[in-house]
N, C-alpha and C positions, 0 to 999 in steps of 0.2 A: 385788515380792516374789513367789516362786515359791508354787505350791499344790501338795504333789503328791498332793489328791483331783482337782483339775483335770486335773492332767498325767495319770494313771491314768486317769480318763475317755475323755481325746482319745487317749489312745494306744490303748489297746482299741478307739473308733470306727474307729480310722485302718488298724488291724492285722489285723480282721477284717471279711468282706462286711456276716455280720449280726452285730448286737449286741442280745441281746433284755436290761434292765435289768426285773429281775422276782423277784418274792415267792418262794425257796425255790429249788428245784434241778429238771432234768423229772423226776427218781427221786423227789423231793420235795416237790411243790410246796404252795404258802401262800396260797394266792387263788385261788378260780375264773378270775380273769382272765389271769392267769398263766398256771392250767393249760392253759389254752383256746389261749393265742399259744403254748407250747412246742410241744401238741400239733400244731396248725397246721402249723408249719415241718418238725416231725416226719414226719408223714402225706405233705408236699410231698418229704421226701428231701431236703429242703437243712440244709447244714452249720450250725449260728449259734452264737456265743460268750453262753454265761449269764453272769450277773454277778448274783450273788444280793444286794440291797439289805437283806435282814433280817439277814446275816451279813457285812456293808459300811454300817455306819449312816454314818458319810461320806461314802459316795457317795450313799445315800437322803438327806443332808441338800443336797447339792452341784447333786448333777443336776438338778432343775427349776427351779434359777436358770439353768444352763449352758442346757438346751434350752427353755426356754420352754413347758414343759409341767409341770403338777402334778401330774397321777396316775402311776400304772404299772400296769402294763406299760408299759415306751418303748422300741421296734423303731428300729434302726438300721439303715438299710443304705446301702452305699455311702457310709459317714460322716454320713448324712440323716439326721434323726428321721421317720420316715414314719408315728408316731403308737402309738396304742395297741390293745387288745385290738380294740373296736369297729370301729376302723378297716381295721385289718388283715384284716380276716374281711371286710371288703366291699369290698376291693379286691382279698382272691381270688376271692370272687363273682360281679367285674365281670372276672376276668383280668388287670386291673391290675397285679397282686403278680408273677402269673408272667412277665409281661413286665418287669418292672422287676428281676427275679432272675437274668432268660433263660431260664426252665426250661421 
C-alpha cells in the first residue's frame, strides 16, 4: 500500500540538495532551532528546500519514523539526514558542512 506522506517525503529528499524539515517558514519561522538552521544555510549562500512541518502535520507525524530522528529541525542533504539544529552548527564549526556542500 502506497503513502503519499512517504512518497512527498522521499521525493523532496531526492529532488533537492538540501532539505531543511522545520517549524514555520525563514520569513516565519517557529522555533529557535529552526530559526537558527534556516539562517545558517542562509548566511552560507546555499540554496535549501523548506518544508514547513506546523503547516504539513503529515509529514511532522511521518518523518521521524521515515528518518530515525525525533526532533526538528531535520537537514537533508544529498538525500542524508545529517541531523539537526546542534549538529549542523558544529559541523560548520569544524568545516564539515562546507565540504560536504562544496562551498
Amino acid at each position: 500500500m502506497s503513502n503519499p506522506t512517504l512518497e512527498r517525503i522521499e521525493n523532496e529528499i531526492k529532488s533537492h540538495k538540501v532539505v531543511l524539515f522545520v517549524k514555520g517558514t525563514p520569513e516565519a519561522p517557529l522555533c529557535g532551532f529552526s530559526a537558527a538552521t534556516m539562517e545558517l544555510f542562509q548566511k552560507m549562500g546555499v540554496p535549501f528546500q523548506v518544508i514547513d512541518i506546523i503547516a504539513n502535520p503529515d509529514i511532522r507525524a511521518v518523518l521521524p519514523e521515515y528518518s530515525h530522528w525525533p526532533t526538528f529541525p531535520q537537514v537533508f542533504i544529498d538525500g542524508k539526514l545529517i541531523g539537526g539544529c546542534d549538529i549542523v552548527h558544529e559541523m560548520h564549526e569544524s568545516g564539515e558542512l562546507q565540504k560536504l556542500l562544496k562551498i
